[in-house]
C-alpha positions in Angstrom: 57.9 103.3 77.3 59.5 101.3 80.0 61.4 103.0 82.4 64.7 101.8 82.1 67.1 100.2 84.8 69.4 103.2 85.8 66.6 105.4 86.2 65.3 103.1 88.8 68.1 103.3 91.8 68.0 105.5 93.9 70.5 108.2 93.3 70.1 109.7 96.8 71.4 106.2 98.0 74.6 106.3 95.9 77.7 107.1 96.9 81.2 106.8 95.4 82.4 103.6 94.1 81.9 100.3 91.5 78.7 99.6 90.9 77.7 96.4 88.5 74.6 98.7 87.3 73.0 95.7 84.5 73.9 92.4 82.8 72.9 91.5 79.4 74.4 88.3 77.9 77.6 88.5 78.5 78.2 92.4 78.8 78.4 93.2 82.6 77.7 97.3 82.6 79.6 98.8 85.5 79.1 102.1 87.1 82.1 104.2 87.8 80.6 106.8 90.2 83.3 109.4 91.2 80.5 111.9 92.5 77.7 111.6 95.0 75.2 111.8 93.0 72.7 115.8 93.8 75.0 116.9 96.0 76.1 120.0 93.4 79.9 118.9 93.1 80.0 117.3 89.4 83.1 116.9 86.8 83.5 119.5 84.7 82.9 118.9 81.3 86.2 119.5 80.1 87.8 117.4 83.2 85.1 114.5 81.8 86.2 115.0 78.5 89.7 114.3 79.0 89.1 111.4 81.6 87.3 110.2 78.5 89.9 110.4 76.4 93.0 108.9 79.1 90.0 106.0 80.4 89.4 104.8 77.2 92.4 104.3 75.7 94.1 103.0 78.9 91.3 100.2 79.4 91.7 99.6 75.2 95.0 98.8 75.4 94.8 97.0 78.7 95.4 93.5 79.2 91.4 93.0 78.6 91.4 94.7 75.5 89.6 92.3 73.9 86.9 92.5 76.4 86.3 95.6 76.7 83.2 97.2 74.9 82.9 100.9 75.5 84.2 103.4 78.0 82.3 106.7 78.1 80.8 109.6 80.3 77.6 109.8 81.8 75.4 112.1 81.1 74.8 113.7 84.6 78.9 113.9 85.2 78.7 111.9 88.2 81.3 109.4 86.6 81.5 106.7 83.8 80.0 103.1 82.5 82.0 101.0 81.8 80.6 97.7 79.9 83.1 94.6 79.7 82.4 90.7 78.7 82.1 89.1 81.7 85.5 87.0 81.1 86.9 90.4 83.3 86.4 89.2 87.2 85.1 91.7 89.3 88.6 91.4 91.3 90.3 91.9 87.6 88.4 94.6 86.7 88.9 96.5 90.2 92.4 96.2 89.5 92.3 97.5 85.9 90.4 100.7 87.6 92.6 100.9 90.1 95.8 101.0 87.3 94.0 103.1 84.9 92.8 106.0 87.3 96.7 105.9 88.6 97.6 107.0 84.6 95.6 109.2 84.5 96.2 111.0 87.7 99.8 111.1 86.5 99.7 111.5 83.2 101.9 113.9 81.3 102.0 114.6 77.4 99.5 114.6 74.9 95.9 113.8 75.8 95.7 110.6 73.2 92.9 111.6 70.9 92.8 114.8 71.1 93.6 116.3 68.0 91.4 118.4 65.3 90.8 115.6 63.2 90.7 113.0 66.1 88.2 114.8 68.0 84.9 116.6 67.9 85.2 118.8 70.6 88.8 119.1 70.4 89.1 122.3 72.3 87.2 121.2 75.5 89.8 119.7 77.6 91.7 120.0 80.5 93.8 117.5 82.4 95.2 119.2 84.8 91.7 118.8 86.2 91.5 115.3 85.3 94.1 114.8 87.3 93.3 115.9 89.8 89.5 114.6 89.8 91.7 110.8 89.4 93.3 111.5 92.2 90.7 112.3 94.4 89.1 109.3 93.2 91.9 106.9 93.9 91.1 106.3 97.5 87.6 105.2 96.7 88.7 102.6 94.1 91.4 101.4 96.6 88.3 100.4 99.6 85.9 99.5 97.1 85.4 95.9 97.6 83.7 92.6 95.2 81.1 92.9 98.2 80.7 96.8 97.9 79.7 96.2 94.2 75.9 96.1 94.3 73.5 98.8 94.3 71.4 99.3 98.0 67.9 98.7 98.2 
């Protein structure tokens, strides 16, 4: 099989930030990476859960809803992917971070989609650590610039 294009950067080069990670067509995959990668301080799952949960349905009902194509965890809990048509700038879509990890670091209420029937872990979540994972994020996504956006070498 071919190795495929995330396995090939160099986690121990990555730090926090926006990474554009792959373009196919029109869908521009973006790396939301909260966590230096190895370094043993991950999201929980439960915080990754419910960033899940406040991500998505912040982005979806966004401005860009229309271009956005899926918001979800990865696998390693270093942070998220986030694939959107390329109509979203790089300068719109650091902006739309920027917004949607302010909700969630002060978000109060009901974690949307997190109900039995919505959900199928419903029981594994917790935003109080979401929150505060958002917020420690924040500064990141407020230096990360259009030029920062590109894996190193």
């Amino acid at each position: 099989m071919k190795r495929i294009a995330s396995f090939s950067v160099n986690h121990d080069l990555l730090d926090r930030g926006v990474y554009i990670s792959r373009i196919d067509g029109d869908a521009v995959t973006y790396d939301i990476r909260m966590k230096k990668p190895n370094q043993g301080d991950y999201i929980s799952p439960k915080s990754l859960h419910t960033i899940e949960h406040l991500l998505a349905t912040y982005v979806r009902n966004s401005v860009y809803s229309d271009s956005i194509i899926y918001a979800g965890p990865m696998g390693c809990r270093t942070g998220f992917y986030l694939v959107v048509r390329d109509a979203v700038t790089k300068s719109e879509l650091l902006g739309l971070l920027r917004e949607a990890f302010r909700f969630i670091a002060d978000f109060t209420g009901e974690i949307p989609g997190s109900k039995r029937e919505e959900c199928g872990n419903y029981l594994e979540h917790d935003l109080d650590a979401a929150k505060e994972e958002a917020r420690k994020y924040l500064p990141v996504l407020e230096a990360v610039q259009e030029t920062d956006m590109h894996y190193q070498a």
